[in-house]
Structures are given as structure tokens and as C-alpha cells.
C-alpha positions as CSV (number, residue, x, y, z in Angstrom):
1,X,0.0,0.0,0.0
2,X,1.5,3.1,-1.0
3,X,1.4,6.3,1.1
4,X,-1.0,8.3,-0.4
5,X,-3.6,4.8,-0.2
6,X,-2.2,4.9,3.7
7,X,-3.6,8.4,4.2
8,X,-7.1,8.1,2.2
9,X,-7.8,4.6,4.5
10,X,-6.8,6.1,7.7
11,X,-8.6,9.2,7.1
12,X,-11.9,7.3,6.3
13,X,-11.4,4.9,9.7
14,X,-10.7,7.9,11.4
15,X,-14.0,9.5,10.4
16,X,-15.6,6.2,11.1
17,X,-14.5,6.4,14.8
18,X,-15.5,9.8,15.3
19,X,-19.2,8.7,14.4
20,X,-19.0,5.6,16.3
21,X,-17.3,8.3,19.2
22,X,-20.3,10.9,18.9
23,X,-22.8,11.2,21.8
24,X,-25.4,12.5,19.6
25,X,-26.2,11.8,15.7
26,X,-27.4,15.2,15.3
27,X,-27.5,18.5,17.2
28,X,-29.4,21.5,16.6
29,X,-27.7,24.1,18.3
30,X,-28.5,27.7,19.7
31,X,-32.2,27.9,18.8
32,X,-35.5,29.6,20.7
33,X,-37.4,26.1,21.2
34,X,-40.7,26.7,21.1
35,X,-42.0,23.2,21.9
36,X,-45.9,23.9,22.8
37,X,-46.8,20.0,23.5
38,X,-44.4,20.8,26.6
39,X,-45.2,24.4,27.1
40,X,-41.7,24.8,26.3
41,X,-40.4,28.6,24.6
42,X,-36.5,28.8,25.6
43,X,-33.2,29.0,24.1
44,X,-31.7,25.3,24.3
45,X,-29.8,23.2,21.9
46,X,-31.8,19.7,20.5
47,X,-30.1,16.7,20.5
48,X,-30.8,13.6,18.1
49,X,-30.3,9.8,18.6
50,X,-30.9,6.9,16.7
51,X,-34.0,8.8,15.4
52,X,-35.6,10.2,18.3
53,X,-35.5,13.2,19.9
54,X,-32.6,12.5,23.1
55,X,-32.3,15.9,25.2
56,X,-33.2,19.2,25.1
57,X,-31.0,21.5,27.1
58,X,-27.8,24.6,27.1
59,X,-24.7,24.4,25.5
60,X,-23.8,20.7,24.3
61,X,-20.8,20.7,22.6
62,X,-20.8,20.6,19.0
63,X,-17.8,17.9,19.3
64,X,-20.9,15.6,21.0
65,X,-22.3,15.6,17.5
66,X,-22.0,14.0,14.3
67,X,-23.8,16.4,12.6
68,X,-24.4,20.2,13.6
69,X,-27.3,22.7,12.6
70,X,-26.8,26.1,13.1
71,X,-30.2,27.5,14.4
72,X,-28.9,30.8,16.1
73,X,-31.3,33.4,15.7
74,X,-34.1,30.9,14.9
75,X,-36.9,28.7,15.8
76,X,-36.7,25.3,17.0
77,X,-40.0,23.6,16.7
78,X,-41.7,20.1,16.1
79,X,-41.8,19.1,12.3
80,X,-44.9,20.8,10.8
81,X,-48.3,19.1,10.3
82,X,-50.7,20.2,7.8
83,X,-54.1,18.3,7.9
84,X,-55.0,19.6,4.6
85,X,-53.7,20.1,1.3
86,X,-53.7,18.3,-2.1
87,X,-50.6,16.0,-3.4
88,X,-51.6,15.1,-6.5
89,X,-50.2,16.6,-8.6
90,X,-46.9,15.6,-10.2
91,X,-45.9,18.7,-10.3
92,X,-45.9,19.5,-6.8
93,X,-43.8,16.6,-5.1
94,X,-44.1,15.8,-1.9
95,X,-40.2,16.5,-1.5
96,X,-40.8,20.4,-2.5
97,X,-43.8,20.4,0.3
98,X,-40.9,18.8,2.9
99,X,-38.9,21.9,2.0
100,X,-41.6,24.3,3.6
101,X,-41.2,22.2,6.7
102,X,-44.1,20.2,6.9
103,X,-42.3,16.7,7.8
104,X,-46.3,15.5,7.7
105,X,-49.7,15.8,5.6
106,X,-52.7,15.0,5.0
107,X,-54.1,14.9,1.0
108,X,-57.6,15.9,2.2
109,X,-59.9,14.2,-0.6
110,X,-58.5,14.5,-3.6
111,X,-59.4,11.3,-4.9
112,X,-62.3,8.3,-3.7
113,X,-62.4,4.9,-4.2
114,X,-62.4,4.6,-7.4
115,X,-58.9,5.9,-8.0
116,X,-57.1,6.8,-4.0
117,X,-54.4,4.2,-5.7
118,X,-53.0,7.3,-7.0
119,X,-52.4,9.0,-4.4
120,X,-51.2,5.8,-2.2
121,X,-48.3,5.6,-4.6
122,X,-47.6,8.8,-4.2
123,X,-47.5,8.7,0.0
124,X,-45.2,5.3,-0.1
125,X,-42.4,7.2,-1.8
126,X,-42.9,10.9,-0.5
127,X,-40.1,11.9,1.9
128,X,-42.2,12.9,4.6
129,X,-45.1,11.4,6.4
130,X,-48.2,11.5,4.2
131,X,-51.6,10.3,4.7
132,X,-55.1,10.5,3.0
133,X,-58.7,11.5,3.5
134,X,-60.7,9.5,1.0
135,X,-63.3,11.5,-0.9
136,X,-67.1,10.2,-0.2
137,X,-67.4,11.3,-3.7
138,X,-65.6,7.8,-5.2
139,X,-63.7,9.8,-8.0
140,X,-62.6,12.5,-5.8
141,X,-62.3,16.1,-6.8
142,X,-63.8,17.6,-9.7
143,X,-63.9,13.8,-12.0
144,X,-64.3,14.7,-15.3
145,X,-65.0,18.6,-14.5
146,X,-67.9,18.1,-12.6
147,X,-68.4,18.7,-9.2
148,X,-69.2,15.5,-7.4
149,X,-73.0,15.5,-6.5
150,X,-74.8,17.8,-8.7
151,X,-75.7,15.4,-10.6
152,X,-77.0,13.2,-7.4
153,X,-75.8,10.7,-4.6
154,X,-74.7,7.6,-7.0
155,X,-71.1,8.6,-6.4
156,X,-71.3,8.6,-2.7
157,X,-71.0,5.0,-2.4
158,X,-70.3,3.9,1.1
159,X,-69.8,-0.1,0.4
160,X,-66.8,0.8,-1.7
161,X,-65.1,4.1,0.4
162,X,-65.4,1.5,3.5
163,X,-63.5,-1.2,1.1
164,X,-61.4,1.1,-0.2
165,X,-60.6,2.1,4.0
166,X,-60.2,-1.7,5.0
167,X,-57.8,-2.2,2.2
168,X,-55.8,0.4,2.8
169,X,-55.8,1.5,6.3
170,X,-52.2,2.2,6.9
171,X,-52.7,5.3,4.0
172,X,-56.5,6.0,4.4
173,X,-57.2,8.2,8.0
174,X,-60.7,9.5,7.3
175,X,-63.1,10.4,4.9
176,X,-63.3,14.0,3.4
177,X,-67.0,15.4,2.6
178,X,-67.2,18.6,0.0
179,X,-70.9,20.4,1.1
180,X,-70.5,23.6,-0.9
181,X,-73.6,24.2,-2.9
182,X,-71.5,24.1,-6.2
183,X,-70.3,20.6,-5.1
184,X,-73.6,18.8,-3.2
185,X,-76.4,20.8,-4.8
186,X,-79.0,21.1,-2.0
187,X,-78.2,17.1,-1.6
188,X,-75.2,18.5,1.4
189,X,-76.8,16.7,4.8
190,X,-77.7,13.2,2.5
191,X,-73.5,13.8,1.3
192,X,-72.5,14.0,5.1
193,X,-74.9,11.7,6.4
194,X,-73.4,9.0,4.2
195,X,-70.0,10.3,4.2
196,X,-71.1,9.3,8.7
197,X,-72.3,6.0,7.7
198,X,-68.8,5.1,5.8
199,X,-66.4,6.8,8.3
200,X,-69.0,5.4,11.7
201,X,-67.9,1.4,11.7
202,X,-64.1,2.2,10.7
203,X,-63.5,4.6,13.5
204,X,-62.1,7.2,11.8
205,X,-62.9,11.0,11.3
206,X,-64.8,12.8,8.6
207,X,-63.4,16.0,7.3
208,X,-66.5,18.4,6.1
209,X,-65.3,21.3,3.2
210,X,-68.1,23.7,4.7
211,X,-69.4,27.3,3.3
212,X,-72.2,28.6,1.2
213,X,-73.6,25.2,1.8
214,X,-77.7,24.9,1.6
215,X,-78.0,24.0,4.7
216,X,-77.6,26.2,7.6
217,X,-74.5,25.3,9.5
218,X,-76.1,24.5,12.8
219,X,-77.6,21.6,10.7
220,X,-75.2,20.0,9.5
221,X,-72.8,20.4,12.8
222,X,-75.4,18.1,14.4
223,X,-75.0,15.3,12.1
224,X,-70.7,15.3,12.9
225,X,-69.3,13.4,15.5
226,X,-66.6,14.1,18.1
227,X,-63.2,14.8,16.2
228,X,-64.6,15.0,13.0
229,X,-63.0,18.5,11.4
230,X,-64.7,21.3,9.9
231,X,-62.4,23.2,7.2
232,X,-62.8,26.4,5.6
233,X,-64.0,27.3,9.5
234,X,-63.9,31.1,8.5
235,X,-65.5,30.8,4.8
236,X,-67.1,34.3,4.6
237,X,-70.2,33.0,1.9
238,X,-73.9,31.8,3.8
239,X,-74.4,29.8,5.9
240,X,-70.5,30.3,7.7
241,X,-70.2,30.0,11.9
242,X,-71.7,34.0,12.2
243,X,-75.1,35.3,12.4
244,X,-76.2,38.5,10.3
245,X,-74.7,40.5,12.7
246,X,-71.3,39.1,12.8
247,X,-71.5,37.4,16.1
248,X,-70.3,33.5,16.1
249,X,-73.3,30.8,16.0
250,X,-73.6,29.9,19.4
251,X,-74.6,26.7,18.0
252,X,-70.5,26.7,16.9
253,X,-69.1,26.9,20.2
254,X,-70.8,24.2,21.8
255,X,-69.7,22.0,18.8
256,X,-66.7,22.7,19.4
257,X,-67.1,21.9,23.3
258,X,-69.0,18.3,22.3
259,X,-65.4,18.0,20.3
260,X,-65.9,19.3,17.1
261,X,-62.5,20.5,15.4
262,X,-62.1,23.3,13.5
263,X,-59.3,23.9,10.8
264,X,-58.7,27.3,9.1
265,X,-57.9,25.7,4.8
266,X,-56.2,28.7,3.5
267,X,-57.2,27.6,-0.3
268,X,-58.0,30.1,-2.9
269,X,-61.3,30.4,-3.8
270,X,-63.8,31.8,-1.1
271,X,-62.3,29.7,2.2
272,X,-61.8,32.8,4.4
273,X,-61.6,36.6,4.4
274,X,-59.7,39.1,6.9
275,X,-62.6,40.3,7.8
276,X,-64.2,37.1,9.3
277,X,-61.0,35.7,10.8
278,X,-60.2,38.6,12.5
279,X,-63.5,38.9,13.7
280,X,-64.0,35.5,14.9
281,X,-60.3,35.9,16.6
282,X,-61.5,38.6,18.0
283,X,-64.2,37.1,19.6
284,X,-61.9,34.4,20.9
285,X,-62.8,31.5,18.3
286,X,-59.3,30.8,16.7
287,X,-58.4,27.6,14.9
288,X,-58.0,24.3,16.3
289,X,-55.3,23.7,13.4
290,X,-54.3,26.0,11.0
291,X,-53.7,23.7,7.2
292,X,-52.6,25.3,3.8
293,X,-55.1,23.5,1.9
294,X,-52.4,24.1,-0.8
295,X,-52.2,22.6,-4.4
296,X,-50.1,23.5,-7.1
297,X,-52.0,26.7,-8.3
298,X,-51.7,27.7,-4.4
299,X,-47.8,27.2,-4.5
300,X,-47.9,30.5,-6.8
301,X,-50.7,32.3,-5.4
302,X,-52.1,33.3,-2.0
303,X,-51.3,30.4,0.4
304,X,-47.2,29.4,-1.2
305,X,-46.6,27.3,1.9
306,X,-47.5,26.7,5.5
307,X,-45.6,29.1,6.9
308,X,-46.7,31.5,4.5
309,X,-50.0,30.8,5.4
310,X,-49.0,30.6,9.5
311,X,-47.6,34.0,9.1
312,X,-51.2,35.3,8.3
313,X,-52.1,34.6,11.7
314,X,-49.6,36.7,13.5
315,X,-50.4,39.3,11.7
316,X,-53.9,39.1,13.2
317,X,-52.4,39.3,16.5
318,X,-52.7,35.6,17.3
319,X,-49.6,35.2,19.8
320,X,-46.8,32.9,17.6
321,X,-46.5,30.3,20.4
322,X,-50.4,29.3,19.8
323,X,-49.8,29.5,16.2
324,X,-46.9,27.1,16.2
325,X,-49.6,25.1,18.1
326,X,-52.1,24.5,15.4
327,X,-49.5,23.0,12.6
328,X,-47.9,20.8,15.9
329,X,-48.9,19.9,19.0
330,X,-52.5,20.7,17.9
331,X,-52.6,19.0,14.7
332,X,-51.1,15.7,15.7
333,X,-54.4,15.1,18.0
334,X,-56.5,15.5,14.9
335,X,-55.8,11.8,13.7
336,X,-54.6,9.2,16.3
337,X,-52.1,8.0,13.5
338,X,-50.4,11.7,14.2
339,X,-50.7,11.2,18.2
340,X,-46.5,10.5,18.2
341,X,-45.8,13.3,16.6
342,X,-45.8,17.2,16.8
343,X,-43.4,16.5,19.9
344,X,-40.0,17.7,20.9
345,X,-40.4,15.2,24.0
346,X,-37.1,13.3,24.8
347,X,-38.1,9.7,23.4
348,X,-40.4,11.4,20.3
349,X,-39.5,11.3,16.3
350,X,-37.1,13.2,15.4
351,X,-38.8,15.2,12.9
352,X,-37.7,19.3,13.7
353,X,-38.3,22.2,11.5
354,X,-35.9,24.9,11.9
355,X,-38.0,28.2,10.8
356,X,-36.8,32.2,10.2
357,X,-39.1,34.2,11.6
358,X,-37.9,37.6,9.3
359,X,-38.5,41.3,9.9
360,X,-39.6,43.5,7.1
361,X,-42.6,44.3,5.3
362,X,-44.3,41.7,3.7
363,X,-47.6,41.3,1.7
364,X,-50.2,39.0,2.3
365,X,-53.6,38.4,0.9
366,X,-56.9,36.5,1.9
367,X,-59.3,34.5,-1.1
368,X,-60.6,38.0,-2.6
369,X,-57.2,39.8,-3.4
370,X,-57.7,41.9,-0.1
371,X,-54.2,42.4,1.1
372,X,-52.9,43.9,4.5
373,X,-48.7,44.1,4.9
374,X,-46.7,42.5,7.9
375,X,-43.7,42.7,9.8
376,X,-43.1,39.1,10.1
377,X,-42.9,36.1,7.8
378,X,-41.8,32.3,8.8
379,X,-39.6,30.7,6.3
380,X,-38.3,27.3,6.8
381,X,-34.3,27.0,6.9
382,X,-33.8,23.4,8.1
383,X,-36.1,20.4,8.1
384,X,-34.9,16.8,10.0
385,X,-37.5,14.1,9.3
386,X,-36.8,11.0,11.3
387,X,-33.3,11.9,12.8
388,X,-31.9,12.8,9.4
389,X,-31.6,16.3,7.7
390,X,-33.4,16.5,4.5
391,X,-33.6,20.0,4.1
């Protein structure tokens, strides 16, 4: 063995040993942990370990690493979880939605029975953690540009969404239920009620897409069960969680005290306004879970990315600890698959998004073009999914 050979091999058994050495796989070092699962908002460094999350505390040495991640100056919080977006489209990988932070997600009905394969094959290779709400509608959204009942309750077909559950209950975490009037007609409570008689025997949650609806809300809240979601919470069209005079239903806020959930759905077309959210904030009714309900038009336009969206909320005045809250520690209770995570507790996965929160002024803008400017925008900087950096 020549020298040169000598050097390269001794080098490489030399790195070997400093792994086999480390204390730690990974450590995330100098960040504001903002951990609200432990009511936990400090400066500490995070330390990894075989995947899971090993300590949480001051100054451990960068030489007790492997692998350092230089979070001065920024936030240290569990990986993001967004109940509600759309991942089918090819276009929109699940690896470019990792890089936002969101180390898991729900695809919230974009396909049914008929065709959820899709979308399965999609969530076996994503990056991240990636479940599915199954459409009631068994073609999912928009088949064959139509809306899925206007045309009547054929394609709610509860024999096959429970099939298509049993088969493939490691993917499939609850059923998603579109009521808008341009989707179920004035057919919305029969959609729910079988959308209820699919989801009841398998245990699992609906998800109801509610606003301008044709029935009144208080209606079709009696018909959900405890943990069942309603999205587009702060849709500004009829029948949305106010009365005329812009005072929340109190029919709403004992749903939500039965156990009712209720998720914010950024979207683009008609799921919320400035005016309502702040209004309902106002009056104290702020999202259990705050979700992008991003596709690929949205990754241009309006919501960009969970933390985009996030950011809206702190400008509302909604204090960032309890925003944090509703894409973690808020979200993972949503679906008992998700109970593990949204956790910096010792023992958890390791899945950590590092986030900027940046000073400035920056625009933001609500379904109808209204815009209002910020001081403050999250970015992500630094995703770990699992123990391991991907981001």
C-alpha cells in the first residue's frame, strides 16, 4: 500500500471512529425552542439519537455531535403538520412540500375509491409522512369537471369508500366530505350523512369542506361526531359559523365543546376573508389547526406554503407560540395516526423544522385579493425528518 492509499484509508477509519465516538447523531444548536406539546419557549440546543428526539438543554458541545445545525437566531420547533392540502399533482412533489417544513400531511380528498391508488403511490415514496382523506365522492375532486353531486348521490357510495378504508388503512385516516352548494347541490346533509355512515364502523374522522352550503351550519354540525374536522372554518359565503350581525353561532361553540374541530384551509377560492378571521379571533374563536389546503395553483398564489399561510395569523395578532400550536402539538391530536408526533419530548420522532421568523414588510392576501402588509414572515431553513436532515 503506497502512502497516499495509507492516508485516504486512515482518514476514512478515522471518520468512522468519530461517528462511532459521537454522543449525539445530530444537534441543533442555539435555537429559541418553542416546543408547545411541553409548554416549552427557551433557548436550548436539541439533540438527536438513533431517530428520536434525546435531550433538550444549554450548551452541548458541537464535538458531542455527528452532525451540527446552526439554528442561532431561529426557531426550533416540532416538524410541521398540515391536515390539509392536495398532493396530487406531479408537479408538486411531496419533497418540495418537505422543504416548507411540513415533515407530515394529510391529501384531504383528492381522490375516492375509485382511484385513492393514485395518491397511495404517491404517499409510499414521499419523503415525509403522508396520509389520505378518501373523498365520499368515489372519484374525488372535480372527476371529469364536474363537481361530485350535482348530478345526485350515485357517487357517494359507502360499500366501496369502507372497502377502499379496510384495504388500505395504513394510507386512508378519514373520509373528506365537499358540502359547498356548487359541489352537493341542496343534496349536502344526505352527502354528510353518508359520508357518517362510511367513516362510523371504521372509527375514523370525517373532514367536512363547509361554506355557502344549503344548509344552515347548525344543521349540518349536528350530524358530525366528536373529532370530526370542519375546514374552511372562516369561509365568509352563507351559511358560515356567524349570524347576520357578525357574532359566532352559538350553536359553533358548543360543537366545538362536544369535540368538534375546526381547521382554518387557506385555499384560494372563497375559504376565508380578513374580515371574518379577525373577527371570529376577536371574539376568541381561533383555529384548532391551521392547514394550507395548498395545491399547485396555491404554490404560486395566496397560500405558497405553511408558513406563508401561519404567518397570516400573527399578523392578526394571534400570539406565535399558539400558532406554532395548530401546525404541531394541535394538529397531531387531529388523527390518532399523528398522536407521536408534533413532539420535541425526549423519546419522540425526530422530525424538527428549523423556521426564520424575518422582519420586514411583507404582503399577504386572503381569497378576494384583499391584502394587509406584515412585519413578520416564517420561512423554513432546516427540516430533520426522522433523525436525518433533508432540508
Amino acid at each position: 500500500m503506497n502512502r497516499r492509499k495509507f492516508l485516504r484509508v486512515a482518514a476514512v477509519l478515522a471518520w468512522r471512529g468519530s461517528l462511532a465516538a459521537a454522543e449525539y447523531d445530530l444537534v441543533i444548536l442555539g435555537g429559541r425552542v418553542i416546543d408547545p406539546s411541553q409548554r416549552m419557549d427557551r433557548m436550548a440546543d436539541v439533540a438527536i439519537r438513533n431517530g428520536k428526539i434525546a435531550a433538550i438543554r444549554g450548551q452541548i458541545s458541537s464535538s458531542a455531535a455527528a452532525e451540527t445545525i446552526d439554528a442561532r437566531g431561529k426557531l426550533v420547533v416540532p416538524g410541521l403538520i398540515d391536515i390539509h392540502l392536495h398532493a396530487r399533482d406531479a408537479a408538486l412533489p411531496p419533497s418540495e412540500i418537505l422543504s416548507t417544513g411540513v415533515t407530515t400531511m394529510v391529501d384531504a380528498g383528492s381522490r375516492g375509491a375509485d382511484n385513492v391508488d393514485q395518491l397511495i403511490e404517491i404517499a409510499k415514496h414521499a419523503p415525509n409522512r403522508m396520509r389520505i382523506l378518501l373523498n365520499i365522492g368515489r372519484l374525488g375532486n372535480n372527476p371529469n369537471g364536474r363537481a361530485e353531486f350535482l348530478d345526485g348521490l350515485e357517487p357517494a357510495d359507502v360499500e366501496k369508500a369502507r372497502a377502499a378504508v379496510g384495504q388500505n388503512r395504513e394510507w386512508i385516516v378519514g373520509i373528506k366530505a365537499r358540502l359547498s352548494r356548487g359541489i352537493s347541490g341542496d343534496r349536502d346533509l344526505e352527502v354528510l350523512q353518508r359520508a357518517v355512515q362510511a367513516a362510523g364502523p371504521l372509527r375514523i374522522p370525517i373532514m367536512i369542506h363547509m361554506g355557502d352550503t344549503a344548509s344552515p351550519l347548525p344543521q349540518i354540525l349536528a350530524l358530525l361526531r366528536p373529532g370530526d374536522i370542519v375546514s374552511h372554518m372562516y369561509a365568509p359565503t352563507s351559511h358560515g359559523i356567524m349570524d347576520d350581525s357578525g357574532v359566532v353561532l352559538p350553536e359553533v361553540r358548543e360543537a366545538r365543546r362536544r369535540g368538534i374541530r375546526f381547521d382554518f384551509g387557506n385555499g384560494r377560492t372563497e375559504h376565508w376573508s380578513w374580515d371574518i378571521a379577525q373577527r371570529a379571533l376577536n371574539q376568541g374563536f381561533a383555529p384548532d389547526t391551521i392547514s394550507s389546503d395548498l395545491d399547485l395553483a396555491g404554490r404560486k398564489e395566496q397560500v405558497l406554503d405553511l408558513p406563508n399561510v401561519l404567518s397570516k395569523f400573527l399578523l392578526m395578532g394571534m400570539p406565535l407560540n399558539q400558532v406554532i400550536a395548530c401546525a404541531t402539538s394541535n394538529a397531531s391530536r387531529a388523527f390518532r395516526e399523528f398522536n407521536a408526533y408534533g413532539t420535541l419530548r425526549p423519546g419522540a420522532v425526530a422530525d424538527v423544522t428549523v423556521l426564520e421568523e424575518m422582519q420586514g414588510d411583507f404582503e399577504f392576501v386572503d381569497n378576494f385579493k384583499n391584502k394587509r402588509n406584515g412585519s413578520r414572515k416564517l420561512v423554513a431553513r432546516a427540516v430533520v425528518v426522522g433523525g436525518r436532515r433533508a432540508v
